[in-house]
N, C-alpha and C positions, 0 to 999 in steps of 0.2 A: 956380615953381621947376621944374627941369628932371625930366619922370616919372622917368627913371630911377633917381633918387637915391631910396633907399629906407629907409626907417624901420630901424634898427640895434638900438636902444635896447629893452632889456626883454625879449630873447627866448632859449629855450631852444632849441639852446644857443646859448651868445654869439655875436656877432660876431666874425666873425674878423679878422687883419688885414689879406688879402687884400678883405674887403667892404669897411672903413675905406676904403682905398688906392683900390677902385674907387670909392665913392662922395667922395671926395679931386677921385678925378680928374675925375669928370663933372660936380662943381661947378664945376673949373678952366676946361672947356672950355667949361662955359657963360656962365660972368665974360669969360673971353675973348675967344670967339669963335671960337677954334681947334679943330678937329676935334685935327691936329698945328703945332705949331708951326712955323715959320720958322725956320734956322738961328742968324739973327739975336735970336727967341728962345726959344728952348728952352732957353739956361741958367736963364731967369726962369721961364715956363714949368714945369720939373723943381723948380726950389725951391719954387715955390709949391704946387706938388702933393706938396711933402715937408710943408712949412708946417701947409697945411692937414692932412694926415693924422696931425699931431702933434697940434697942435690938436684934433682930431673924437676921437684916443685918449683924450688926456687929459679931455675932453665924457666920454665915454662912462664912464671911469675912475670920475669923479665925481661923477655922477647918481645918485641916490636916489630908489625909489618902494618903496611898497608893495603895491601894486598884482601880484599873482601875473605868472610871466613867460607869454610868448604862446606859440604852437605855429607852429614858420613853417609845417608843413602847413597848419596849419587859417587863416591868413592868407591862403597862396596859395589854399585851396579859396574862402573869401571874396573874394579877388581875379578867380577865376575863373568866380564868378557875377555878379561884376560887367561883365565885357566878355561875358556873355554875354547878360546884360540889354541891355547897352549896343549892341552890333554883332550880336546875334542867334545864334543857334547852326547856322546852314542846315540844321536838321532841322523840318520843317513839312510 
């Protein structure tokens, strides 16, 4: 699946629907194929990136854990020791 779509679920504070809409859209783009659509289609294109962002609401609405929620800090700090594991930190 495409990196940039990013885990939503579970975190303090929620998702908003601006993150919904962008990860909507970068799902869209990668089923696609499309960075931007074609005149021809961007009607299909823009509904489907409504579609989905209804869809991933409604996902999100109606999940259930118990599970305490996450700290997107302390995700990104874990994210960020991971590309420094991975590609190095050029301090040596």
């Amino acid at each position: 699946m495409c990196r940039n779509i990013k885990t939503l679920f579970n975190f303090e504070p929620p998702a908003t629907e601006e993150e919904i809409q962008a990860a909507a859209l970068q799902f869209v783009r990668k089923i696609s194929g499309f960075q931007t659509p074609s005149k021809a289609n961007a009607d299909a294109f823009h509904l489907a990136v409504e579609e989905v962002t209804a869809a991933a609401r409604k996902l999100m609405g109606t999940l259930v854990t118990q599970a305490e929620p996450r700290s997107r800090e302390a995700e990104a700090e874990r994210a960020r020791a991971r590309n420094a594991k991975r590609f190095g930190t050029g301090e040596e």
